[in-house]
N, C-alpha and C positions, 0 to 999 in steps of 0.2 A: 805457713799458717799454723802453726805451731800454739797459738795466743786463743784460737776458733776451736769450743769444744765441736766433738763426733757427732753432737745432737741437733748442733743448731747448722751442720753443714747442709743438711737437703731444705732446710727452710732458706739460706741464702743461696741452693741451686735455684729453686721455686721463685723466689723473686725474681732473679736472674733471668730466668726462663719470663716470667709475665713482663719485663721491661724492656726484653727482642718480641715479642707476641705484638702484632699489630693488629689481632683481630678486635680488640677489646677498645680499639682508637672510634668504633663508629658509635659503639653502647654509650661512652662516652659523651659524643657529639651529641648525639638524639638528645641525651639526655639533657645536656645543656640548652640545647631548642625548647624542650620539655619548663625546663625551670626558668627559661626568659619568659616562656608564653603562659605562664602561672602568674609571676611577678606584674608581666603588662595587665592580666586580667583582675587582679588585687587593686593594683595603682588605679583603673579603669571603673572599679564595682563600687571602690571606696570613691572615689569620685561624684558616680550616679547616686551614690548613697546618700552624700550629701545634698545633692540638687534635688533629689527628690523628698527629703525631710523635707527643705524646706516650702516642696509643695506641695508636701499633707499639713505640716504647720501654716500657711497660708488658708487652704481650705476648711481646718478645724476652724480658724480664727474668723472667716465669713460664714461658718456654720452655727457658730456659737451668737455670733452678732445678729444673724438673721432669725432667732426662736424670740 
C-alpha cells in the first residue's frame, strides 16, 4: 500500500471499522420506516387536499348563488 498516503490511512481504518459495525443497521431501518411513513402521509394529505378544495369550491359556489 505503498500508492495510500500516512493521512488518509485511519480514515480508510474508520470506514472499515463502520462496514463490520452492525449497530448502525437498525438507525437505518427506523429510519427507512420513518421516510415511507412521511411519503404515505404526503401522497395521503395531497390527496384530502384536493377532495376537500373541491368541497369548499362547491360551498363558495352555493353560497355565492344563495345571496
Amino acid at each position: 500500500m505503498d500508492f495510500i498516503s500516512p493521512a488518509t490511512t485511519p480514515v480508510i481504518r474508520t470506514i472499515a471499522r463502520a462496514v463490520r459495525d452492525r449497530k448502525g443497521a437498525t438507525a437505518v431501518e427506523y429510519g427507512m420506516i420513518v421516510a415511507f411513513v412521511v411519503i404515505a402521509m404526503i401522497v395521503g394529505l395531497a390527496t384530502l387536499g384536493r377532495a376537500t378544495t373541491g368541497l369548499w369550491t362547491s360551498i363558495e359556489t352555493k353560497v355565492t348563488a344563495a345571496r
